[in-house]
C-alpha beads as a LAMMPS data file, in Angstrom:
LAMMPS data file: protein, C-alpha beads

155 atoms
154 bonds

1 atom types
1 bond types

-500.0 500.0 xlo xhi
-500.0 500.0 ylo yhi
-500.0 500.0 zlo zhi

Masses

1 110.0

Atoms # bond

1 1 1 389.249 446.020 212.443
2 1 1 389.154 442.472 213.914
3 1 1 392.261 440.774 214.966
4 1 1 393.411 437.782 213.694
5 1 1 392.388 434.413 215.467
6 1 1 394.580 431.572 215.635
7 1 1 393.038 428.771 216.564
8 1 1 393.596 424.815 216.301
9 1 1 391.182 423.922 213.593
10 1 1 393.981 423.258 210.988
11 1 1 393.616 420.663 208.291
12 1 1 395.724 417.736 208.000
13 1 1 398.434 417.328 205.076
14 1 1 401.809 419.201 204.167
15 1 1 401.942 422.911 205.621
16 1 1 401.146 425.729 203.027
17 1 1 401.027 429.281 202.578
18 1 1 397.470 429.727 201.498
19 1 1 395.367 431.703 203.529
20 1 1 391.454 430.904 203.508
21 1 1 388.901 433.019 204.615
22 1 1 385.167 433.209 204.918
23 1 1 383.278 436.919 205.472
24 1 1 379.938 436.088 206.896
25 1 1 377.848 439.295 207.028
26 1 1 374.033 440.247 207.354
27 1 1 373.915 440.064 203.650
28 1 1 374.047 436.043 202.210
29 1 1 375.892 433.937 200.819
30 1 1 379.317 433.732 202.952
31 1 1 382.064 435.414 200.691
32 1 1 384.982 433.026 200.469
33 1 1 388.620 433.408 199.344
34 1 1 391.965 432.369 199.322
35 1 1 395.260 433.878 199.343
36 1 1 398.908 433.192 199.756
37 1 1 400.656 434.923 203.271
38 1 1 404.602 434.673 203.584
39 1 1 405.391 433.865 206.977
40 1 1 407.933 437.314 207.054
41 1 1 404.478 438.925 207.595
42 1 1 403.816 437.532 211.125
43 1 1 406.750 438.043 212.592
44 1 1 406.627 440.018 215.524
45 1 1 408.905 443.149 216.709
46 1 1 409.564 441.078 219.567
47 1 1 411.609 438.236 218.081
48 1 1 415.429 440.187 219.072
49 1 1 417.583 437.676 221.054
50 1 1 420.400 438.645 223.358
51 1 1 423.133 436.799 221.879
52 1 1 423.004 434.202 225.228
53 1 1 419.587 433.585 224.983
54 1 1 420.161 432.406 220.759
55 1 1 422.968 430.400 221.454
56 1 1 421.244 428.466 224.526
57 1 1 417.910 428.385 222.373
58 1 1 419.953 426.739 219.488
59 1 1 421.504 424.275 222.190
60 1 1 418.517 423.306 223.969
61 1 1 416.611 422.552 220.248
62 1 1 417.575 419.003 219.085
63 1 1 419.515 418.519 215.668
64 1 1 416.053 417.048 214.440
65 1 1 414.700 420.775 214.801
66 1 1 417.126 422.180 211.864
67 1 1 416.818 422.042 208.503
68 1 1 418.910 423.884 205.690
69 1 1 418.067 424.781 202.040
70 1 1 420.416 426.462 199.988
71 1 1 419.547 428.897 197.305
72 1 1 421.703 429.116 194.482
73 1 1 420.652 431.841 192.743
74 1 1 420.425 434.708 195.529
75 1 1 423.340 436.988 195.750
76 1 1 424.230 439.332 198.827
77 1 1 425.770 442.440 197.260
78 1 1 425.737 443.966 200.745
79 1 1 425.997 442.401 204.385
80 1 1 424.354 445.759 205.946
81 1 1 421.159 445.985 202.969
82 1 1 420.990 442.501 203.898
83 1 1 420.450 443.072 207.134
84 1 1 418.186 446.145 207.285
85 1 1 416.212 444.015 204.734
86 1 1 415.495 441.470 207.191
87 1 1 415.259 443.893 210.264
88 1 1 412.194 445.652 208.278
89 1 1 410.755 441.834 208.377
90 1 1 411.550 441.891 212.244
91 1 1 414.043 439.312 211.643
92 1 1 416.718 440.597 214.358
93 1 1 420.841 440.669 213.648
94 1 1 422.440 438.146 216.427
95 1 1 426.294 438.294 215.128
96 1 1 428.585 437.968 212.412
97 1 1 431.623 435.709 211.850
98 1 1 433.842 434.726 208.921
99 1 1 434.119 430.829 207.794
100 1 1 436.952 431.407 205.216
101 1 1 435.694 433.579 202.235
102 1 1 431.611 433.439 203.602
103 1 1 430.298 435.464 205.965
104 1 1 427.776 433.975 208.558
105 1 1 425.292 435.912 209.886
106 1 1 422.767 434.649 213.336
107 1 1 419.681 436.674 213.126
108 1 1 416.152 435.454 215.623
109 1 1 412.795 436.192 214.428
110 1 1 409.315 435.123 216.630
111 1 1 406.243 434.073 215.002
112 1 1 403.028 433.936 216.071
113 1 1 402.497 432.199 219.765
114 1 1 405.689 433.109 220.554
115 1 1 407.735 430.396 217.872
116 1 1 411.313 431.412 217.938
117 1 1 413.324 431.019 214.666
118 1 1 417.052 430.717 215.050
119 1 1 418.137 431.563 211.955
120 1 1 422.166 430.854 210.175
121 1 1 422.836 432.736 206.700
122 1 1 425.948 431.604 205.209
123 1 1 427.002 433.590 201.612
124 1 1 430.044 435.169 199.879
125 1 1 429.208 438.674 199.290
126 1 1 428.809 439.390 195.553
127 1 1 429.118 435.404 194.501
128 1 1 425.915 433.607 193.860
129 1 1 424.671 431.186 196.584
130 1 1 423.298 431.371 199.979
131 1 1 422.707 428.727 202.675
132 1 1 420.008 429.297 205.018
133 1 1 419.878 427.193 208.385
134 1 1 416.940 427.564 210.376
135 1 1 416.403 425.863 214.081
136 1 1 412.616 426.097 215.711
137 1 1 410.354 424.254 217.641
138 1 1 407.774 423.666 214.626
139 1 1 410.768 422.799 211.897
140 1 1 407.710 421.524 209.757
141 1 1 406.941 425.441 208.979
142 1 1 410.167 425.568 207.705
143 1 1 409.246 425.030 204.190
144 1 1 406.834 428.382 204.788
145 1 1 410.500 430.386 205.899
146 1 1 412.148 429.524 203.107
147 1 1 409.730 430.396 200.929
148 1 1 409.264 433.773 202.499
149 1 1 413.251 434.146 202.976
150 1 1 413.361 433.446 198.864
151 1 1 410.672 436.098 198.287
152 1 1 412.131 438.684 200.137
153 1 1 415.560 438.576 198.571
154 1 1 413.899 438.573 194.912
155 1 1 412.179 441.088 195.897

Bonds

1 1 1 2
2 1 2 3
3 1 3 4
4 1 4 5
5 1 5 6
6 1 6 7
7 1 7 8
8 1 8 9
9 1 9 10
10 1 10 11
11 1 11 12
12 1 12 13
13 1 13 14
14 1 14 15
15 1 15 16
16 1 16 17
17 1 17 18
18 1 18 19
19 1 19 20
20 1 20 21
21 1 21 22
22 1 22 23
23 1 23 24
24 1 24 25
25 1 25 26
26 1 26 27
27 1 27 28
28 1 28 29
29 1 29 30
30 1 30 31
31 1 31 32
32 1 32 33
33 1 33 34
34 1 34 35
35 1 35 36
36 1 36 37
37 1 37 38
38 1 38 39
39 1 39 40
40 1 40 41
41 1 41 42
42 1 42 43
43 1 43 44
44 1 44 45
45 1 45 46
46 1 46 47
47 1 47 48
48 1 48 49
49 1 49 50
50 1 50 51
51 1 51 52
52 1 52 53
53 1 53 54
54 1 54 55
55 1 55 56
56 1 56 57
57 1 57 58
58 1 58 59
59 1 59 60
60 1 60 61
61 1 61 62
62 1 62 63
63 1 63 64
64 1 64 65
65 1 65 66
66 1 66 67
67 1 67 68
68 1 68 69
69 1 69 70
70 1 70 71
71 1 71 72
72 1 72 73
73 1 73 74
74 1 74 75
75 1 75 76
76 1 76 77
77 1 77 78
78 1 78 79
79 1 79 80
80 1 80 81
81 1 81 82
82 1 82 83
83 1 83 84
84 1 84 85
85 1 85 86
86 1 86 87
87 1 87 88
88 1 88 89
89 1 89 90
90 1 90 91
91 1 91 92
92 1 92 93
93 1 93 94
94 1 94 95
95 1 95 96
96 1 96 97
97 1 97 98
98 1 98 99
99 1 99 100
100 1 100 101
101 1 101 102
102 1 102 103
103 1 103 104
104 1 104 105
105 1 105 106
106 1 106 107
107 1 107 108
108 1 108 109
109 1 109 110
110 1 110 111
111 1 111 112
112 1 112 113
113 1 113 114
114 1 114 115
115 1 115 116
116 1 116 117
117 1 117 118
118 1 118 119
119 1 119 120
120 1 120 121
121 1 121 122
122 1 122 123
123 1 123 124
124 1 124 125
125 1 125 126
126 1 126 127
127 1 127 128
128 1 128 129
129 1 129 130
130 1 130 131
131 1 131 132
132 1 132 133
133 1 133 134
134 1 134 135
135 1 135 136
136 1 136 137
137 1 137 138
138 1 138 139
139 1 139 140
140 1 140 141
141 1 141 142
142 1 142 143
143 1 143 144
144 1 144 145
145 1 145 146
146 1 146 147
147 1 147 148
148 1 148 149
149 1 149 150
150 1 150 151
151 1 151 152
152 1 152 153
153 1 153 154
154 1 154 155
């Protein structure tokens, strides 16, 4: 098994989630084919935050570096099988707090080069609607987290 090379040879245009690969062997032509990759996938076990470090991560990011989405038609039916849904994704449980009727929940997850994603789920348990904030570096893969935060919870 090779590993999986990142390199800088990306394409201009809006980010995406296809994945495109050529297999060159001793045997011609070069196979070639595409697939889609949700971001969940490359998260790495090492993306858990002391609750310090997220909070002066989310400080030292500018307000430029967050962008929200909101999801209407998810539901959280449980705050803990929300949770150890995302844990098995390696995104990591920061803290908890109430705003009114909604629960919040902080939770950190690391991509690949060691990208941090700060990441704010606001919902009412049981009532249809979430609101997912997310804070990173490279807020123009956020499009790629949201998509992968969507396809978990249909899941």
């Amino acid at each position: 098994m090779l590993p999986m090379v990142l390199s800088q040879n990306m394409s201009d245009g809006p980010t995406n989630s296809l994945l495109q690969v050529a297999v060159k062997n001793n045997q011609p032509p070069v196979k070639y084919f595409t697939d889609k990759i949700v971001l969940h996938a490359l998260f790495s076990e090492d993306g858990r935050m002391e609750r310090g470090t997220f909070l002066e991560t989310w400080r030292s990011l500018p307000d430029s570096n967050e962008v929200q989405k909101d999801f209407p038609g998810i539901t959280i039916t449980s705050i803990d099988s929300t949770l150890d849904l995302l844990a098995a994704s390696n995104m990591f449980f920061i803290a908890k707090r109430k705003n009114g009727n909604q629960d919040v929940l902080y939770l950190s997850a690391k991509a690949p080069k060691g990208v941090p994603f700060l990441i704010e789920l606001t919902a009412m348990v049981g009532q249809p609607g979430l609101k997912c904030a997310v804070k990173t570096p490279t807020p123009e893969i956020a499009p790629l987290f949201f998509e992968s935060l969507e396809m978990l919870f249909k899941s």
